[in-house]
Each structure stands twice: as C-alpha cells, then as structure tokens.
C-alpha positions in Angstrom: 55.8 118.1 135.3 56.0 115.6 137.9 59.5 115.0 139.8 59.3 111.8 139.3 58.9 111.9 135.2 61.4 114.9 134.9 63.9 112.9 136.8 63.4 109.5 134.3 63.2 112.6 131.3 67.1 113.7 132.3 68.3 110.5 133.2 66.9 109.1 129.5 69.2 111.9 128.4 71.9 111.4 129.6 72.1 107.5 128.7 71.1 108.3 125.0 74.5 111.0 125.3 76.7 108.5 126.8 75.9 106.4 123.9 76.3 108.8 121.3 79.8 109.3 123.3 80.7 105.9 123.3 79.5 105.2 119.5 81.8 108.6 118.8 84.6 107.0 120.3 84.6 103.2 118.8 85.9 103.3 114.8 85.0 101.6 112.3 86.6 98.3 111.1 86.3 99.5 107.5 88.4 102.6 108.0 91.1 100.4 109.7 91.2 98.1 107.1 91.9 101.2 104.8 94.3 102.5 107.0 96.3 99.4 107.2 96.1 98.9 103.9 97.1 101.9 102.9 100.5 101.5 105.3 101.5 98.3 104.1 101.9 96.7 100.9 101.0 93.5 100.7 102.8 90.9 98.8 101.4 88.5 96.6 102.8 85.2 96.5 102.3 82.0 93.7 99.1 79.8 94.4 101.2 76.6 96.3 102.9 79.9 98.1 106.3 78.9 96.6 107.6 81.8 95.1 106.8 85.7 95.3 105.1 87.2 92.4 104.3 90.5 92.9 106.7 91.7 96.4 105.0 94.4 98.3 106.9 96.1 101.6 109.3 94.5 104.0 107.9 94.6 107.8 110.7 93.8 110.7 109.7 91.7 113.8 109.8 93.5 116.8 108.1 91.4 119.6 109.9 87.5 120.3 107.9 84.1 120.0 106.9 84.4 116.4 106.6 80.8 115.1 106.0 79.7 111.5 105.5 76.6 109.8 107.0 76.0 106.0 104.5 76.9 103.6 103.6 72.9 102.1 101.6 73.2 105.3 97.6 73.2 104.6 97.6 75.9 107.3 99.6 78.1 108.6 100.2 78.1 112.2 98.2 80.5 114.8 100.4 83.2 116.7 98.8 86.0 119.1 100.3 88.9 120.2 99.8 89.3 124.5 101.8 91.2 127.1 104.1 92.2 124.8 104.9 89.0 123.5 103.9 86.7 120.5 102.5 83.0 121.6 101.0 80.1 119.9 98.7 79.7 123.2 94.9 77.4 122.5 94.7 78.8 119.6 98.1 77.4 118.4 97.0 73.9 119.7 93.3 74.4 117.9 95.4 74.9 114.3 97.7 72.2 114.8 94.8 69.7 115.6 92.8 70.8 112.5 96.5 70.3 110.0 95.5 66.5 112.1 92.4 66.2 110.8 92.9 67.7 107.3 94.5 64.1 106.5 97.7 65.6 105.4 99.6 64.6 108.2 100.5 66.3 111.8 101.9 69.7 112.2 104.6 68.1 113.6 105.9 66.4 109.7 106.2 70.4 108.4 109.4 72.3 109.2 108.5 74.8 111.8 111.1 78.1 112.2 110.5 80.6 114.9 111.3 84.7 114.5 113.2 86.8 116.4 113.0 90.4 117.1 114.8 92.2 113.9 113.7 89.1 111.1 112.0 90.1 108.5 109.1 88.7 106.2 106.1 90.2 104.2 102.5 90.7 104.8 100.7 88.4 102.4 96.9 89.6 104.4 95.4 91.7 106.2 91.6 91.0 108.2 90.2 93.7 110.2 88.1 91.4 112.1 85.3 92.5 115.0 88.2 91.9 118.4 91.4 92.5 116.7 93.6 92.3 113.3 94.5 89.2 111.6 97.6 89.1 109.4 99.4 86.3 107.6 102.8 86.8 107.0 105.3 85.0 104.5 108.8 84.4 104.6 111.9 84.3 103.1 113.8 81.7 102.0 115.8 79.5 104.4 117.7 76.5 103.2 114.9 76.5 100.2 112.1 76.6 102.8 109.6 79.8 102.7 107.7 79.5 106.2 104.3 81.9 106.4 101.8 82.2 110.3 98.9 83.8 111.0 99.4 86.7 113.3 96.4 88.1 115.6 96.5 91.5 117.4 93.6 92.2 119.7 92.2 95.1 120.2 93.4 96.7 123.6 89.3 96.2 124.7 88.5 92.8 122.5 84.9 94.3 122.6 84.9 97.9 121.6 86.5 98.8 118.1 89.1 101.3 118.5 89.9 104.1 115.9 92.0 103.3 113.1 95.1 105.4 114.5 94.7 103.7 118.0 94.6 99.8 115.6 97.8 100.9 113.8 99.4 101.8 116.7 99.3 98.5 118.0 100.3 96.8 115.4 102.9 98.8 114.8 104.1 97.7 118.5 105.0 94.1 116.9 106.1 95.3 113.6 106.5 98.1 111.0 107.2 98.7 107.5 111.1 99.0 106.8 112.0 102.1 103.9 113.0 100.1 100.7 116.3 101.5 100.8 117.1 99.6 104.1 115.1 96.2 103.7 117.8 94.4 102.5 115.3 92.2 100.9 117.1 88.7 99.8 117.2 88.3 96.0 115.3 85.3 95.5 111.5 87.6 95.8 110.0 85.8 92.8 110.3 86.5 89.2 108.9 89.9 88.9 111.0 91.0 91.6 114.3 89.8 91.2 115.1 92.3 88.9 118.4 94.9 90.7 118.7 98.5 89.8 122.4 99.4 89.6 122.9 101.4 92.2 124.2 105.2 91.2 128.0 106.4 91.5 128.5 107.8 94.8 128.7 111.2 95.6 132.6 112.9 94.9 133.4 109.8 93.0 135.5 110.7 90.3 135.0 110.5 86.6 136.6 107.6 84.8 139.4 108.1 83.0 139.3 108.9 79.5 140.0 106.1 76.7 143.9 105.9 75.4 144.6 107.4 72.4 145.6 104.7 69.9 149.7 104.1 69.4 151.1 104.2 66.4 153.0 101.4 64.9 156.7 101.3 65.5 158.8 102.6 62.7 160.7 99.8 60.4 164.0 99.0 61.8 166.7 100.9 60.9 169.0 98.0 59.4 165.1 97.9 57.0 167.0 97.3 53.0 165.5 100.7 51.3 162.9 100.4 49.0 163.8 99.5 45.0 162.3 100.1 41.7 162.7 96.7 38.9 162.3 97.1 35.3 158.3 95.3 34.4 156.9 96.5 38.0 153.5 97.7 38.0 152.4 101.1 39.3 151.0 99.5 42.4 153.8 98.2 43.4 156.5 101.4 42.8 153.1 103.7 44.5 153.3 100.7 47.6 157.1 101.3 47.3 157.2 105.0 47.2 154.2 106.2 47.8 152.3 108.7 45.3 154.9 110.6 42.8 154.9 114.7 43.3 153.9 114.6 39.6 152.5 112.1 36.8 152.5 113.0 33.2 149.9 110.4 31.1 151.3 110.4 27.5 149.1 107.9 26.3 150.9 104.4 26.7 153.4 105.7 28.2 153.3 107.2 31.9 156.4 108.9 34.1 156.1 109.4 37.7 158.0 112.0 39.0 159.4 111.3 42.6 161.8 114.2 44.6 164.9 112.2 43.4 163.9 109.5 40.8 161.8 109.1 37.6 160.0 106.3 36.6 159.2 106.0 33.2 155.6 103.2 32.7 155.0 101.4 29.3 151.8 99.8 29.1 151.2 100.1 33.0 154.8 98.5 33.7 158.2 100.4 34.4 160.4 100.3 31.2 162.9 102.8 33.1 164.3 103.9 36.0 166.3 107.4 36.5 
C-alpha cells in the first residue's frame, strides 16, 4: 500500500475510535430521566395547584437565590442554577414578559417569595431535556400562599449529555431528598396526606399503670336504726331486710323463714308472725 493511503487508513481509524469513545462516554437522557425518577418522588398537586393530592418526597434547598412566585400565577417563574448559585438571569426576564402578554396581568401583581438554603418544597416535575434538567417545584403554605418555580440545571458541558450518575450529582449539589422521618413536612399536604400516624412509645418508657380496682360502698353508719320485721310485710321486704333465711319450710299457705335468731311465720305471702 501506498504511504500516503495507509496513513489516511490509520488516521480514519482513529477518528471513528475517538467517536466510539466519546459516544461511550455521553448518557442517555432517558436513563437520567429514570434515574431521577427513581430518586425522587414526585408530588402531585390539584389542577389550579392549590392543594397537594398525592405528596411525594420532601427535597431541602441547598444553593441561595431561589425565587418563586404564588401559584395563581399562569407561569411559574424561571430560576437557573450557575456558579454555585440559583438566579433568575434572561431567562427570568423572558418568563416574566410572557405572564405580560398572557393578559393576566404582570408578574409583578403575584406574590413572589424567595428560598433560602435549608427551605423545603416538593418536586411536582421532572424534564431531562438535551443541555440540562428542568424541574418545577411546589411549596408550602405561607400565610395561605403555596408559591411553585421552574428550576434548570445545566449540564456541566451544555452540549454533551453526561451519564446519569454524573446528572444526579449535580442536581444533588442544589438539593436532595430529605428521609421522611426528618422532613418535618407541615400538616396542611392536601387531603390524602394529612392523615398523622401516632407516633410509637418510646424506648424504656414504662407501662401504664394498671386500672383501680373498684371501692366498695361505705358501710351504713353506725347510729343506722336496725332492721324490723311488721305483721302484713311481704317476703320481699323481710328478704330486702334480712337477707335470704338459713332455711324456708313451704306448708302450703303458709311459709316460715328461719333466720339465725328470728322466725317469720308468712300467711298467704304476708308475715302473720314474728318470733
């Protein structure tokens, strides 16, 4: 072979093996998407984004400049994440002039809030998009006022796709997921999550003590006139009296109870005699 053609043949390889390198090392938007996903649950709020319906994780705010806008905004404002900081920047200025033009009024009429490191909010979206990630995040409520943004992240190089590891990473630099057993999540999160578990007895805590045992009545004072027996009294009333004789002898109309010191003597169910 020719010099000239071997040298174009090896240098023909070597391009087509620095691309196979550099497709190797670019990801793929989809498995980001699925990665995110799969890191945080998002939270799905009411169609006029009032109220929470179904809450999915709590993220914290760890970067400053975070600014939102109260959620009867027709769009939420733009924030982008840049040297380690959150700004509104052109693209801030491009959303607040289209709010202008939707003919609902000026950005300016909504309540705005901004977030500072250690807030926290939800994730209501998530867009793997072809320079960065796009979330939109949703707050709680402040003086009856839910706020929500859009967030971008960029890509460290806006045109090469990183892997999904390398995309989580960064946007894990400007917030994270916080375990639900320290998100100290507000309790107005919508119907379907405003339900509290009660929380279980701490550890060593000691039993509670058992019920009282019932007290019995006093005993009648002791100035009480003793029971008596009266001649036409019914057996009720010497049993209520008395209480129930040692011994009864039925002798057809006639009855006797026989008590430890007395006997009454019934006629026809009444006493007739007393000894």
């Amino acid at each position: 072979m020719h010099p000239t053609g071997w040298f174009r043949s090896f240098a023909l390889i070597i391009l087509i093996a620095m691309f196979c390198i550099t497709l190797a090392a670019q990801g793929d938007p989809a498995a980001i998407q699925q990665k995110l996903s799969t890191q945080i649950k998002l939270t799905r709020t009411t169609a006029d984004r009032t109220d929470i319906v179904t809450a999915g994780d709590v993220v914290v705010i760890h970067k400053p400049g975070l600014l939102m806008y109260a959620v009867a905004s027709p769009m939420p404002p733009t924030n982008t994440y840049k040297g380690g900081k959150i700004t509104q920047g052109w693209g801030g200025f491009g959303r607040d002039l289209a709010i202008g033009m939707s003919g609902n009024g000026t950005a300016a009429d909504y309540p705005h809030r901004p977030f500072v490191p250690d807030e926290k909010c939800w994730v209501t979206s998530i867009q793997v998009q072809k320079d960065g990630v796009l979330l939109q995040l949703y707050s709680d409520p402040y003086n009856d006022v839910r706020y929500y943004a859009n967030l971008k992240i960029p890509f460290p190089d806006k045109k090469v796709v990183p892997p999904a590891d390398v995309a989580f990473a960064e946007v894990s630099e400007v917030l994270a997921v916080v375990p639900p057993d320290n998100s100290n999540a507000p309790a107005n999160q919508g119907s379907q999550s405003a339900q509290n578990a009660i929380p279980p007895p701490a550890e060593g805590a000691t039993a509670p003590p058992a019920p009282m045992a019932a007290i019995a009545p006093p005993p009648p004072p002791a100035d009480a006139p003793p029971p008596t027996v009266s001649i036409g009294q019914t057996k009720d009333q010497v049993t209520a009296a008395f209480g129930q004789p040692v011994k009864a002898a039925n002798l057809g109309a006639k009855t006797i109870f026989y008590y430890k010191d007395m006997k009454v003597t019934f006629l026809n169910g009444k006493v007739s005699d007393v000894q």
